[in-house]
Steps between C-alpha positions, in 0.01 A plus 500: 500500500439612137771319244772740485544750202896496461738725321618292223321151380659183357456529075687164445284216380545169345641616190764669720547190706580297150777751369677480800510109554589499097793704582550286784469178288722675236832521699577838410454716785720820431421745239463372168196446238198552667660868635585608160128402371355690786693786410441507169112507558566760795616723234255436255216550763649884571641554159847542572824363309668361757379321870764370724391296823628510826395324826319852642359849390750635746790346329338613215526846639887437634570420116354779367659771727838283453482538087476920592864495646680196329474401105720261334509735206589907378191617705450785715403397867409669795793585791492480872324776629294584205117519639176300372118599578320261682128513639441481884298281444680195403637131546807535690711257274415811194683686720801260621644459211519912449735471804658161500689650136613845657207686341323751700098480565254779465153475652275690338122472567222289325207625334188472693307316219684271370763478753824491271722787483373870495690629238451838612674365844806345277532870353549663813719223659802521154812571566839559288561122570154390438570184236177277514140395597402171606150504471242256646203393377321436800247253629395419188418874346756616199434871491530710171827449335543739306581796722768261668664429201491865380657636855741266454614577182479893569736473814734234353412255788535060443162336517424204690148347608442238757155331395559235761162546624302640161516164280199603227509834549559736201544842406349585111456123421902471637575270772641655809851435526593561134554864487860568658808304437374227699223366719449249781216272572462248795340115520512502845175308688288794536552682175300438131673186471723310691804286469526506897777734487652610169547809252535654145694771379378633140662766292549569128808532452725196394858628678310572858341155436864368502625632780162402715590119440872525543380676864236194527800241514825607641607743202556225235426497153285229520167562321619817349423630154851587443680214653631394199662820463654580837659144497690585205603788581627307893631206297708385789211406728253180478169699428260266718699727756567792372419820718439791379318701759430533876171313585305301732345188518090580494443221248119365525440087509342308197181466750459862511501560126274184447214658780552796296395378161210339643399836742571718182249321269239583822607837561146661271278320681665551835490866371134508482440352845649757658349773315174362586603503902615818493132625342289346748703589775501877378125435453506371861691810665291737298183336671648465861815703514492807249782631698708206430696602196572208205828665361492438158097374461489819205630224278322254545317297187822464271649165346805415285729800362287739639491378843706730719415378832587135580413509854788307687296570816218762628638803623297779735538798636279653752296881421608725769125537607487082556391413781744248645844536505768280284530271755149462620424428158812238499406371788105415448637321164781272685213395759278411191722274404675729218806530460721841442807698472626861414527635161844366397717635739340857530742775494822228458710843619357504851615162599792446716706353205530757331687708783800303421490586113631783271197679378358807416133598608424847347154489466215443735332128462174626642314237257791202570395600915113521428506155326691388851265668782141453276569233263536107503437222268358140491561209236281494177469129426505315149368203643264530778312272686138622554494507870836664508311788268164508749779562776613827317150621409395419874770701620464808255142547612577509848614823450153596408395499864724794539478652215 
């Protein structure tokens, strides 16, 4: 049996090991030092003000949405009912939070190149209620900004992006996830760097950054900018607990921000490794399998700010003249020993979850249902152990006998 070529690989070394069993040694388990320091250099690393952590990219997300409906402050917020774009192709916990706060989703369809959201889809899909865009950056691709940002603007719509999977990915030497009024990221095992589970939310703007920590921790003023402030002006309360928001607990642990420091001074390198993977394996397909489709392999060869492909894993998608279907293709990888899965969730509007929500579907997803009947994905590795890699290349030029 060849040695199995899995979806996600273990990034955590010795260095990892230590900053945990420091923490450990420490006695301070909960949130405290070593989470501030890792957010700090989070939002250094992106260029953004402000980086708040939480203990997952979905929470992340659930914080987000939660800041477009309820602000401490004078600000305008969205109302039950009012409507935000969404790609079909998407995480379902972008979309949860949409309808967990009384908001109402709209699919729109992805863009067959760099699967985010068509814009021209988003045009046809507005409505009188139409209020925001949560955009994705996905699988590691951040597509052209600019024209996101400008539609936005033109039609008066909120901006969100979930980079969850697109750590190192940017957009005219910007980091993904800095563009709208806030962004998401995720440290969860498979992703650029992990923390095991655990997430960021990043955003400009000091008052939003507020409100995301009093949501971290109950609704307290705890950590707050303007704690000072609100206690004297709610002298009659102790102000270790003094609430002055709804919130949750999705605090991260002190582990999770220590494995983050450590993963965060790796992330370049990391970067590089699976740049190179995804160039010999579109070398490899182009060899045995030119109807196997690399999405995303026209960017290949960039580093640093101008690196807008991070490659969170390998996407394909098969030409309609290939000559095995999706899951013959699937199929002779799994019995090669590598592993694989669908392209996120496909079209996320086709799945039975969805029949229970409040949603509008205006548009046709032909792309978001292509990427689900011709297109999977399989892990691109950081760290990969040399007969793990033969396995792949094995497998890839299988296809050749078919071909």
């Amino acid at each position: 049996m060849p040695v199995p070529y899995p979806l996600a690989a273990e990034t955590l070394g010795q260095e990892e090991i230590a900053a945990a069993k420091a923490v450990l040694d420490s006695g301070r388990f909960t949130m405290g030092e070593r989470v501030g320091l890792f957010e700090r250099a989070f939002a250094h690393c992106v260029g953004a003000r402000h980086a708040l952590m939480v203990n997952s990219g979905s929470s992340a997300n659930l914080l987000m949405v939660d800041t477009l409906v309820r602000r401490t402050g004078d600000i305008s917020c969205l109302a039950p009912g009012d409507e935000v774009l969404v790609p079909g192709l998407c995480w379902p916990t972008t979309v949860w939070p949409v309808v967990q706060h009384g908001l109402v989703p709209v699919f729109v369809d992805v863009s067959p190149r760099t699967l985010a959201l068509d814009l021209e889809s988003a045009a046809a899909a507005l409505g009188p209620r139409t209020k925001a865009m949560f955009l994705v950056h996905v699988l590691g691709r951040a597509p052209d900004m600019e024209p996101y940002v400008a539609f936005c603007r033109k039609h008066g719509l909120r901006l969100l992006e979930d980079a969850c999977e697109s750590l190192g990915a940017h957009s005219g030497g910007r980091h993904a996830g800095t563009f709208g009024e806030a962004g998401s990221f995720s440290f969860y095992f498979s992703h650029h760097i992990s923390t095991i589970e655990g997430g960021m939310v990043v955003t400009d703007d000091g008052t939003l950054h507020d409100d995301l920590t009093s949501l971290r921790a109950h609704g307290w003023v705890r950590n707050r900018s303007d704690r000072a402030a609100v206690a004297r002006a709610h002298p009659g309360f102790d102000e270790r607990f003094l609430f002055v928001s709804m919130g949750y607990n999705v605090r991260p642990t002190e582990i999770q921000g220590a494995l983050g420091l450590v993963q965060l001074n790796r992330l370049e390198a990391m970067l590089r490794n699976r740049e190179a993977l995804a160039q010999d394996v579109a070398k490899w397909c182009g060899g045995a399998a030119p109807w196997l489709e690399l999405i995303g392999s026209d960017l290949l060869g960039a580093r640093g700010p101008t690196r807008q492909h991070s490659w969170m894993t390998l996407p394909f998608r098969l030409a309609p003249d290939a000559p095995l279907t999706r899951n013959q293709v699937i199929r002779q990888l799994e019995e090669r020993g590598v592993e694989t899965r669908p392209i996120i969730a496909g079209n996320l509007a086709r799945h039975p979850a969805l029949q229970r929500v409040n949603m509008r579907t205006p548009v046709e997803l032909i792309q978001s249902d292509r990427l689900l009947s011709c297109g999977f994905m399989i892990g691109c590795h950081p760290v990969l152990a040399d007969d793990a890699r033969q396995t792949l290349e094995r497998a890839i030029a299988s296809f050749g006998e078919v071909s």
